[in-house]
C-alpha positions as CSV (number, residue, x, y, z in Angstrom):
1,X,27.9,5.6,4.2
2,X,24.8,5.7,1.5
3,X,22.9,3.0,1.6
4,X,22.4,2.0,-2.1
5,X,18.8,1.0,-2.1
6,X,17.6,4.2,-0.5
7,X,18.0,6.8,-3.1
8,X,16.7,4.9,-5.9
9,X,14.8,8.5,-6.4
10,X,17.4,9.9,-7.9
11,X,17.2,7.4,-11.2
12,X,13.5,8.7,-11.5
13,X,13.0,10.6,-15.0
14,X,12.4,14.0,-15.0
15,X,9.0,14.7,-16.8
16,X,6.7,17.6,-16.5
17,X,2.6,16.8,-15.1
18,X,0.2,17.6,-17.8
19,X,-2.9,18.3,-14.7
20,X,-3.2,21.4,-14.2
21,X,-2.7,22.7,-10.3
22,X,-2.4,25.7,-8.7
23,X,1.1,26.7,-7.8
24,X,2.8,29.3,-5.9
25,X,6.2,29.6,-5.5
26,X,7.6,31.1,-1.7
27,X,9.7,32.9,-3.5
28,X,7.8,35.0,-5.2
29,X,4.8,37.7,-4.3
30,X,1.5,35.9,-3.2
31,X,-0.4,36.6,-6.1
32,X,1.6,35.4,-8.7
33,X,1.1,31.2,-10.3
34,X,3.2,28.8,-12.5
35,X,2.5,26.0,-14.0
36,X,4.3,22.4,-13.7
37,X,4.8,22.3,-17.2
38,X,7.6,24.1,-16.8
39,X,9.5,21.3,-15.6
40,X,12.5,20.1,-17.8
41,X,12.1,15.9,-19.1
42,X,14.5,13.5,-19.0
43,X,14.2,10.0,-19.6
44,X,15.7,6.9,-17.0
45,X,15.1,3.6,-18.3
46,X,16.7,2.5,-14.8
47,X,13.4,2.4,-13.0
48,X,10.4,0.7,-15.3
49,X,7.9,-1.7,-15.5
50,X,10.7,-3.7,-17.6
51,X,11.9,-5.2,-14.2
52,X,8.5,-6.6,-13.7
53,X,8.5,-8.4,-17.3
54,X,6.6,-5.3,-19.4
55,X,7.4,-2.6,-22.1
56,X,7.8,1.0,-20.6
57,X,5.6,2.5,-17.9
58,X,2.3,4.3,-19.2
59,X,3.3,7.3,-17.4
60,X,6.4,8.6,-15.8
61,X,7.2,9.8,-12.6
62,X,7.8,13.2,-12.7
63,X,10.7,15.3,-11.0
64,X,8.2,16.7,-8.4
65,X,6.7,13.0,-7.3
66,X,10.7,12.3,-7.1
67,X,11.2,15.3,-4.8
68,X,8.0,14.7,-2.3
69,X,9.3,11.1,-1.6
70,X,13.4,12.5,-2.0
71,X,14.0,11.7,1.9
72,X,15.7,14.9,2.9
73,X,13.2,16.8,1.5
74,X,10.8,19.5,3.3
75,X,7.5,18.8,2.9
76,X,4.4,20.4,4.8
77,X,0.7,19.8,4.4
78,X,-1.6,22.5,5.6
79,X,-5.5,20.9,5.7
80,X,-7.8,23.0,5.5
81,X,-11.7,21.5,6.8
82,X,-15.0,23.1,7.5
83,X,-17.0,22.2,10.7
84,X,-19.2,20.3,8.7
85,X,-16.2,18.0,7.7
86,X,-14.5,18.4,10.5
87,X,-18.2,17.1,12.5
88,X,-18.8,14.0,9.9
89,X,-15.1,12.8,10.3
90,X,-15.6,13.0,13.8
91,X,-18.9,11.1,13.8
92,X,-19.3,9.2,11.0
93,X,-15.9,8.1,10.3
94,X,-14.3,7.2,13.9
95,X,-15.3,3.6,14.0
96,X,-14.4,1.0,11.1
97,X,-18.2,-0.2,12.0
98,X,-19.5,2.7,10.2
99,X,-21.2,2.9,6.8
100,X,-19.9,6.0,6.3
101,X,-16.1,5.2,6.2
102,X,-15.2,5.2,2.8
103,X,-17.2,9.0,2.1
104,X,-14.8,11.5,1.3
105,X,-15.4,14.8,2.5
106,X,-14.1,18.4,0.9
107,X,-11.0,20.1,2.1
108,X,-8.6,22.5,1.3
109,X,-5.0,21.2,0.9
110,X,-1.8,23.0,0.5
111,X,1.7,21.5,0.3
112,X,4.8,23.4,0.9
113,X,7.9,21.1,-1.0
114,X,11.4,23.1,-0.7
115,X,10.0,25.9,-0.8
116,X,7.2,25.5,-3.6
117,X,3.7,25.7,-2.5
118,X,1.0,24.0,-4.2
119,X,-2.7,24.6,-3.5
120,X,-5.6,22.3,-4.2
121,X,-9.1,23.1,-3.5
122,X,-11.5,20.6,-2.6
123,X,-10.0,17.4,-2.4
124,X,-11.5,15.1,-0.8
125,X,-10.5,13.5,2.7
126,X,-11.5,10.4,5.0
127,X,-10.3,8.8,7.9
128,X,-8.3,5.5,7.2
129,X,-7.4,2.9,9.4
130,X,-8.7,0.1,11.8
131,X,-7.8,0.1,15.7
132,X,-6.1,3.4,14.8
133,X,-9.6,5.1,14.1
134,X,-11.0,7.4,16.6
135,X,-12.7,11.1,17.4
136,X,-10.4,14.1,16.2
137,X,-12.5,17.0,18.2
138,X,-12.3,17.5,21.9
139,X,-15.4,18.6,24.0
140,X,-14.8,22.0,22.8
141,X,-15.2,21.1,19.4
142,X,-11.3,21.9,18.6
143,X,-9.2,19.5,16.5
144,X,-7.7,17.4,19.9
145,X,-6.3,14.1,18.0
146,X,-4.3,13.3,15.1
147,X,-5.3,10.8,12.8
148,X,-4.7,8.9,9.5
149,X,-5.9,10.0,6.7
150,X,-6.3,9.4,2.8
151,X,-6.7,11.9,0.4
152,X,-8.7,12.1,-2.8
153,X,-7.2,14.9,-5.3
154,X,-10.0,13.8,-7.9
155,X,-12.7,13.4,-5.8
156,X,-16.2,14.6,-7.6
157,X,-18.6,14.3,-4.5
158,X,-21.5,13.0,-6.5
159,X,-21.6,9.3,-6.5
160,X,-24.5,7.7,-4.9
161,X,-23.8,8.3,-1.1
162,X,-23.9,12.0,-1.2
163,X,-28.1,11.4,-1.5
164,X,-27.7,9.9,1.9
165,X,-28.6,12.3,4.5
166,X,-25.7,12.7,6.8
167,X,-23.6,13.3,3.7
168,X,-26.5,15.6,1.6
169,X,-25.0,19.0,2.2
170,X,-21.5,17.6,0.8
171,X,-23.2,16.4,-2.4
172,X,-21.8,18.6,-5.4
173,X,-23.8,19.6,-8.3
174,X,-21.1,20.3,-11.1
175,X,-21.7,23.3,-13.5
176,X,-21.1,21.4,-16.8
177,X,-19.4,17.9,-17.5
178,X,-16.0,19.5,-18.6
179,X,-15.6,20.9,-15.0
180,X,-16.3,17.6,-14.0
181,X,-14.1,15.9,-16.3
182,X,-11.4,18.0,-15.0
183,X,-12.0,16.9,-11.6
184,X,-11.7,13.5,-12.3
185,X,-8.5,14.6,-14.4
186,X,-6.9,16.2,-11.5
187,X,-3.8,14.6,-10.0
188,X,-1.1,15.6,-7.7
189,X,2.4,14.3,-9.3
190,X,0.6,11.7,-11.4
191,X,-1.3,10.4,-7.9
192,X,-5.1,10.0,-7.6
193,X,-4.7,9.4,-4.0
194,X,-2.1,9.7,-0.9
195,X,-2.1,8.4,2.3
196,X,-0.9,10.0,5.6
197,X,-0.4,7.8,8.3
198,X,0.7,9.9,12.1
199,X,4.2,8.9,13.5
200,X,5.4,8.0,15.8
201,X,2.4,5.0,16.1
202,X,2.5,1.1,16.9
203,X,3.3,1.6,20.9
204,X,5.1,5.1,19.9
205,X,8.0,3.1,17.9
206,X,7.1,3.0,14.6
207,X,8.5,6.5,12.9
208,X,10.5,5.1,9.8
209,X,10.6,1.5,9.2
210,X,8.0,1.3,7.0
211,X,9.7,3.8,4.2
212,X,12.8,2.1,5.0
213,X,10.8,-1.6,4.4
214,X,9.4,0.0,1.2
215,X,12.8,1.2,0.1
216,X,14.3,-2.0,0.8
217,X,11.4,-3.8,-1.3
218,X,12.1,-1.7,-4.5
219,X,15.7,-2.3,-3.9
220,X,14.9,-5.9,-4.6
221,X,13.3,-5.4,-8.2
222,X,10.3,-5.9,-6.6
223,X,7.1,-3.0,-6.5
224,X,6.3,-1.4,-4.0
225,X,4.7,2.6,-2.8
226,X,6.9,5.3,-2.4
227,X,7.1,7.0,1.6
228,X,8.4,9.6,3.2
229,X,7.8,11.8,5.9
230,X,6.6,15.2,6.3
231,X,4.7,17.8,8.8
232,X,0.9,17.8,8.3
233,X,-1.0,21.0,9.7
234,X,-5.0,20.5,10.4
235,X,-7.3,23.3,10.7
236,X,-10.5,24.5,11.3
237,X,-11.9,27.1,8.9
238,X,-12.8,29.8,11.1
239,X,-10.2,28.6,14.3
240,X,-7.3,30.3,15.2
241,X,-5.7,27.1,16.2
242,X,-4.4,23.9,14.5
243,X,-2.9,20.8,15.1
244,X,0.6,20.0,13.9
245,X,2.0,16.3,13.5
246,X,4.6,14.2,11.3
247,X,3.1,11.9,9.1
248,X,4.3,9.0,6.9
249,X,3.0,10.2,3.2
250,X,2.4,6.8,1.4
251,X,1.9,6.4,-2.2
252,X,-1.7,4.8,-2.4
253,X,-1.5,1.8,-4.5
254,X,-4.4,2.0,-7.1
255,X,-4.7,2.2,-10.6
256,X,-2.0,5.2,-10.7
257,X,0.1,2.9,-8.8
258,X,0.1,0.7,-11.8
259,X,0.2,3.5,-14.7
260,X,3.6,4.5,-13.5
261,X,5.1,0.7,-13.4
262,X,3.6,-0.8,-16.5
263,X,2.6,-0.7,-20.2
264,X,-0.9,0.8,-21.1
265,X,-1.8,-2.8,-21.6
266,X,-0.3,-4.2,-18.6
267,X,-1.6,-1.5,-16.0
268,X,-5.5,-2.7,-16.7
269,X,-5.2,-5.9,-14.7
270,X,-6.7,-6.9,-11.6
271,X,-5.7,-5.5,-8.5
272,X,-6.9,-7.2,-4.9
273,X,-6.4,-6.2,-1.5
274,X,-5.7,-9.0,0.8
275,X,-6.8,-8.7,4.6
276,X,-7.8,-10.7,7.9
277,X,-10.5,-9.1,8.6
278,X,-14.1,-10.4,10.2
279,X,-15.0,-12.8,7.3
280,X,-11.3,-14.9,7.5
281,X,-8.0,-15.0,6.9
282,X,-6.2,-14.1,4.0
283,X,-4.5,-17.2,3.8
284,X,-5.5,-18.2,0.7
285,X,-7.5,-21.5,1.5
286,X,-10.9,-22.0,-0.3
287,X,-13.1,-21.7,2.4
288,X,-15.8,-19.1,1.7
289,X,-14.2,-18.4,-1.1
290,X,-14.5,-20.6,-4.2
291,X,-16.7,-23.4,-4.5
292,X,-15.5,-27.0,-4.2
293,X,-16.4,-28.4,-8.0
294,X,-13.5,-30.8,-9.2
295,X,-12.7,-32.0,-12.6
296,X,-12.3,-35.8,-13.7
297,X,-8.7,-35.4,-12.8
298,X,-10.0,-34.4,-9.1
299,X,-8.6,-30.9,-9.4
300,X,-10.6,-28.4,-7.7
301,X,-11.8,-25.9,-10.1
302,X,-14.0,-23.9,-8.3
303,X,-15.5,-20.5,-8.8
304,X,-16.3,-17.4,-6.2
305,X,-18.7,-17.5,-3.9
306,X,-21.5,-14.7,-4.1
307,X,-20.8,-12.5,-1.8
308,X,-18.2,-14.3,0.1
309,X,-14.1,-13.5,0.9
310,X,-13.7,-12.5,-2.5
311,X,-15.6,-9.4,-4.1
312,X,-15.7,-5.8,-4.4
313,X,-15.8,-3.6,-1.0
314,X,-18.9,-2.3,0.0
315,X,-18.5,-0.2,3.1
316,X,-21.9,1.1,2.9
317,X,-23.7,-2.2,2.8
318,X,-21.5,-3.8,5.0
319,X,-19.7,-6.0,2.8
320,X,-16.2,-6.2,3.4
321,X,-14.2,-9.3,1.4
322,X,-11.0,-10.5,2.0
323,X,-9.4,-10.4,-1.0
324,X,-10.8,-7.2,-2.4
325,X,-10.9,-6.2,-6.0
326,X,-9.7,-3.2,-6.3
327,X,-9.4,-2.5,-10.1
328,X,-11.9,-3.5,-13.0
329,X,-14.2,-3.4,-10.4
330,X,-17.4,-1.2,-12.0
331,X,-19.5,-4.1,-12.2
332,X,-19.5,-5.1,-8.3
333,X,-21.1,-8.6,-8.1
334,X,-20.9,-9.5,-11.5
335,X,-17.0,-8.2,-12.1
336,X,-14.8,-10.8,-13.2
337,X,-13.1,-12.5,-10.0
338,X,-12.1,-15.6,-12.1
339,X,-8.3,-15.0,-11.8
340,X,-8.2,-14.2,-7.9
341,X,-10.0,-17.6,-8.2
342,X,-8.0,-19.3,-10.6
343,X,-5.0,-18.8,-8.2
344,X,-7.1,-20.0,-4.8
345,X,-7.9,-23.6,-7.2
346,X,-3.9,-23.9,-7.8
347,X,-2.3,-23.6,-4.1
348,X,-5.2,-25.8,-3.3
349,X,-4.0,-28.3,-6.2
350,X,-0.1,-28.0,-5.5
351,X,-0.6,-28.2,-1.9
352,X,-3.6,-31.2,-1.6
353,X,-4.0,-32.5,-5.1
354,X,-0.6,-33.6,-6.0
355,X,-0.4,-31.0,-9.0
356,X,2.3,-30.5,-11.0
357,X,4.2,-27.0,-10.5
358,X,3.6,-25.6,-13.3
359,X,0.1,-25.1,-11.7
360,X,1.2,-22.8,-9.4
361,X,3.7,-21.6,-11.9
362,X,1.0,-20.3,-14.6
363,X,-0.5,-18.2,-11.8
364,X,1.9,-16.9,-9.8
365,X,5.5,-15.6,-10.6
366,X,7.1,-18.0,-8.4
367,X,10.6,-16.5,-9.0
368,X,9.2,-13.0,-7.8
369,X,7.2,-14.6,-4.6
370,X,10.3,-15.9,-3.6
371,X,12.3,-13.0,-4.0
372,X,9.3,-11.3,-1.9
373,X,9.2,-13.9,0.7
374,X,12.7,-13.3,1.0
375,X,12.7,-9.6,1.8
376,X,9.7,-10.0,4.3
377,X,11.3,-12.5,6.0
378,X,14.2,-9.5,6.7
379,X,12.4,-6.8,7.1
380,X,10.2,-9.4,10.2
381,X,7.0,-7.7,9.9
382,X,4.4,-10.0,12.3
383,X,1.2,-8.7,10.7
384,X,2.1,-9.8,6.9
385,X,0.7,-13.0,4.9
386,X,3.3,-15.6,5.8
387,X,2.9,-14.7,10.2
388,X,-1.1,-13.3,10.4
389,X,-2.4,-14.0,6.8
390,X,-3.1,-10.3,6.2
391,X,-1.6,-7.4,4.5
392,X,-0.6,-8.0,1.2
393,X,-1.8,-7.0,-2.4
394,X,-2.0,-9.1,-5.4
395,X,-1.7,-7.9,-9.1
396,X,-2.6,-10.2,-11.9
397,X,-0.4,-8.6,-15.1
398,X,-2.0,-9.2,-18.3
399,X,0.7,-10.4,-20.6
400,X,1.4,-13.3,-18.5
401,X,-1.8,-13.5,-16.3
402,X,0.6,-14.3,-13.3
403,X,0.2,-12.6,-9.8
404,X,2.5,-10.6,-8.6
405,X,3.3,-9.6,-4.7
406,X,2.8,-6.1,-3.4
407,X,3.7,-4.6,0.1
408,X,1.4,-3.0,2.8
409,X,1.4,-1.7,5.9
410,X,4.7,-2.9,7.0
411,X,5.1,-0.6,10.1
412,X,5.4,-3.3,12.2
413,X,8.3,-4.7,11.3
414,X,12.2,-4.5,12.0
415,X,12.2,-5.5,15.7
416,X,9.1,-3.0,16.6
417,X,7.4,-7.0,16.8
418,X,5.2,-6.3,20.6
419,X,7.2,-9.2,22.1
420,X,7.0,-11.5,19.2
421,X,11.2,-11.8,18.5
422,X,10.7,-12.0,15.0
423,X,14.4,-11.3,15.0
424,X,14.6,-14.9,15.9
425,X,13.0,-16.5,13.3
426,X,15.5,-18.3,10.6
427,X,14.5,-18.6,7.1
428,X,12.6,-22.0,7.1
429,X,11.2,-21.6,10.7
430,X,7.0,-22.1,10.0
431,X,5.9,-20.0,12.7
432,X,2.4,-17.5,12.7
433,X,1.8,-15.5,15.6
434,X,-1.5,-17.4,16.2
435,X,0.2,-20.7,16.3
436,X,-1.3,-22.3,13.5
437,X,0.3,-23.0,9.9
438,X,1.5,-20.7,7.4
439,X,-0.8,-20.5,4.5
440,X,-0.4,-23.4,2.0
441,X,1.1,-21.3,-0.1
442,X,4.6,-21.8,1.9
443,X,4.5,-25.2,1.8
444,X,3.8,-24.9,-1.8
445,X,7.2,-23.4,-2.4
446,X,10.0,-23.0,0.4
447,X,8.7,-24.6,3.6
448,X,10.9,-27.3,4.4
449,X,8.0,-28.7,7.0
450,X,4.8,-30.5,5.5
451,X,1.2,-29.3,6.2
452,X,-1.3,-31.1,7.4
453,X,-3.1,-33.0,4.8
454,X,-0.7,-32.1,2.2
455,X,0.2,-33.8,-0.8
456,X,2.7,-32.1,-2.5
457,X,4.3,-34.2,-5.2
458,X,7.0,-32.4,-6.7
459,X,10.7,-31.7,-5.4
460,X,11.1,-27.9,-3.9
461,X,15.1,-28.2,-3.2
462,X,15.3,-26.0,-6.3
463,X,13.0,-23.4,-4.9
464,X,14.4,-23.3,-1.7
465,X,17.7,-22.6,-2.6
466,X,16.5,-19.8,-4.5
467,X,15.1,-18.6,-2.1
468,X,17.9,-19.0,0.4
469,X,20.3,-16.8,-2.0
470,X,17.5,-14.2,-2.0
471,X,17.7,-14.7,2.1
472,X,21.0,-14.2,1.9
473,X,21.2,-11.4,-0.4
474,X,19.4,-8.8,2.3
475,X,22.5,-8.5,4.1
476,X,22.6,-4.7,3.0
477,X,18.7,-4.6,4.2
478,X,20.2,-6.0,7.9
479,X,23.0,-3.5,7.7
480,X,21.9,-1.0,10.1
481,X,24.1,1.8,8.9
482,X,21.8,1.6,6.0
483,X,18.7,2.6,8.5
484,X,20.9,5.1,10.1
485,X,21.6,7.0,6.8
486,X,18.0,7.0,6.2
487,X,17.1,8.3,9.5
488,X,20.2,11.4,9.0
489,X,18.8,12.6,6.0
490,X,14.8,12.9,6.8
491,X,14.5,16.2,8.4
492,X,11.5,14.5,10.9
493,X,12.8,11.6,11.9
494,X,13.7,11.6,15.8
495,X,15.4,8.3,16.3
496,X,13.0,6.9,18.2
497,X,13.7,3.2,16.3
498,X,17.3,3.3,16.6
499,X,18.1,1.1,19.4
500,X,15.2,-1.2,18.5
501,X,16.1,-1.6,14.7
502,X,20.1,-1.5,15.7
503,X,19.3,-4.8,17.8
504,X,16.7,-6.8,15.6
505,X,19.2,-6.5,12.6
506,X,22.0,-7.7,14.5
507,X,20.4,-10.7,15.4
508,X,18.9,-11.4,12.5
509,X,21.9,-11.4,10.6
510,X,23.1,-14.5,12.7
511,X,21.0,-16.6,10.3
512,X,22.7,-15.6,7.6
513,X,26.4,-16.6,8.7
């Protein structure tokens, strides 16, 4: 059986990448290059930005993105890293405590795609990750542990950290500003960045569900990164031996994310990571966040807080928001962070102030969220915004200046829960993992409980029953043959999931009935 929302790849246009990368085909002598502009172009107006509300993408995906994330393709990293990089990875990068953890650090990266090699020279790499972070070198100074990384094909190596001393002999002094230019240019398949996340992880379970979640997102009419899996090789220069691991590749979500999902005009909103981290929750309460000034009407219409839960990342000064701009973000502290606070002041208003919905309804696209919140709920992934207020982006599209929902890190979802029996939680249940209430944002919409202090003053029936239908509509999500055709055609997947994904789907299809 073919599971319908899996190979939504194959509706991808075919369309050659204009940046240029070295390329050497396995089938023919060493020495010998072609260039990706040979690929034919084809247009498919069956995957656009048009299903988010916008005019065509501003770029396309080309035939070669299509193939890398095509899940019975073969696809092979070989990384390539000095001792130097191999040195500041391991020391400056193994703890999430560092200052050093968003530095990128030079590499050599080939990929090997059915039979198609592709080399890029310096690009840059970092560790990524939380708990997951760790040393890679042994005693010995050999590579000893796989971890996850994120690579940079545009990296320059000349912003403001490389004057800092542990990073000084990485600092690159470009020859003139076209070859610079060009760097920044420089994209593999239309992506700035990709991440590479080791598998199996999550207590050794965790090998597919997350492409499958992100499959079964897109499936939905809803955005979300591409994944697949693949081998990743990482070497020494200089060592005769390497270390050999699958790895979920994860298109990063950035501003490339959004080139290839909406209009020129629509892909230059704002863009913010949402995580619990050590300054809160993301749970989209005030607190820390916005101040507390009201109008006469007694709405709150605060605005950010300096330096508080919503701002630009700052690794290196120690400044980690929750709710992280990650676009339109040149200006740091004086960026504009009104519409990330614009949407805080209406849940706070729908939820406490008795506001109408068309508070809510002229930041958020409430049909979308719904059709979100419906998915998540399926795929039962404990460490998302509705069960640990964490992991989730927002995009503000221009047009309409409504948020929009995007998936992350979902690998801990379809039964892989660590005891939690998410499989047992029926659409209305409010549950967290920590005990306490969902954020107000729930309430504000589907929730059939009341939160504490609320004061919400308009009837939800309507939205609950939409978002019931979407509930019920993930019955092909829940259909495990669905998972087991995924897990046939990847060339690295082991199975290790099977019985535990086989079992949660079951069960959570008994709410449905």
């Amino acid at each position: 059986m073919t599971p319908k929302f899996l190979f939504l790849l194959s509706t991808l246009p075919l369309i050659a990448s204009c940046n240029p990368i070295r390329v050497v085909d396995s089938s023919e002598e060493s020495g010998n290059t072609s260039s990706l502009s040979s690929q034919s172009e084809e247009s498919d107006e069956s995957f656009s930005s048009s299903s988010q509300g916008g005019d065509s993408p501003q770029k396309e995906m080309s035939a070669e993105f299509q193939t890398l994330f095509a899940h019975d393709s073969h696809v092979s990293f070989k990384i390539q890293i000095s001792e130097a990089t191999a040195k500041a990875i391991n020391d400056l990068q193994s703890s999430r405590d560092s200052i050093y953890v968003d530095a990128y650090l030079p590499a050599n990266v080939a990929l090997s795609l059915n039979g198609t090699d592709y080399v890029l020279e310096e690009v840059g790499i970092r560790m990524k990750g939380n708990t997951s972070r760790g040393t890679i070198l042994g005693g010995d100074g050999k590579l000893e542990t796989a971890r996850h990384y994120k690579l940079k094909f545009n990296e320059t190596f000349d912003d403001a950290i490389y004057d800092e001393t542990p990073l000084l002999s990485f600092k690159k002094t470009w020859a003139n500003d076209a070859e610079r230019t060009a760097r920044k240019d420089r994209e593999l398949f239309g992506m700035n960045k990709l991440d590479l996340k080791v598998v199996p992880r999550n207590n050794d379970v965790c090998e597919l569900s997350e492409v499958y979640a992100y499959d079964a997102f897109r499936s939905k009419g809803l955005l979300a990164p591409y994944a697949n899996l693949g081998s990743v090789e990482m070497q020494i220069e200089g060592h005769s031996e390497s270390l050999t691991s699958t790895y979920e590749l994860i298109e990063s979500i950035d501003k490339s994310f959004l080139k290839k999902r909406f209009s020129k005009a629509d892909a230059k909103g704002d863009l913010y990571k949402c995580v619990y981290n050590a300054m809160g929750k993301a749970d989209l309460s005030r607190s820390g966040a916005v101040s507390k000034e009201k109008d006469s009407n007694d709405y709150t219409i605060g605005t950010r807080v300096a330096k508080g839960k919503i701002g630009v990342e700052d690794n290196f000064h120690s400044y980690a928001p929750v709710y992280q701009l990650k676009t339109n973000d040149g200006l740091g502290e004086e960026s504009d962070f009104s519409r990330m606070a614009d949407y805080l002041n209406a849940v706070y208003n729908v939820t406490y102030r008795s506001a109408p919905l068309s508070f809510l309804e002229n930041v958020l696209d409430v049909d979308s969220f719904l059709r979100f919140s419906a998915v998540s709920w399926a795929l039962g992934n404990f460490d998302d915004q509705r069960y640990n207020y964490n992991n989730y982006y927002l995009y503000f599209v221009p047009s309409s200046g409504k948020a929009i929902y995007i998936p992350y890190d979902f690998d801990w979802c379809l039964g892989n829960d660590e005891g939690r029996n998410l499989s047992k939680v029926a659409p209305f249940d409010a549950y967290t993992i920590d005990g306490g209430e969902e954020a107000s944002i729930f309430y504000a919409t589907f929730l059939k409980t009341s939160k504490s202090g609320s004061s919400i003053a308009y009837d939800r029936s309507e939205l609950q029953d939409t978002y019931l239908s979407y509930c019920q509509d993930t019955r092909d999500i829940l259909n495990y043959d669905n998972f087991k055709a995924l897990s046939d055609a990847s060339p690295y997947d082991t199975g290790v999931e099977s019985s535990i994904v086989s079992s949660y789907m079951s069960t959570k299809l008994t709410h449905l009935a």
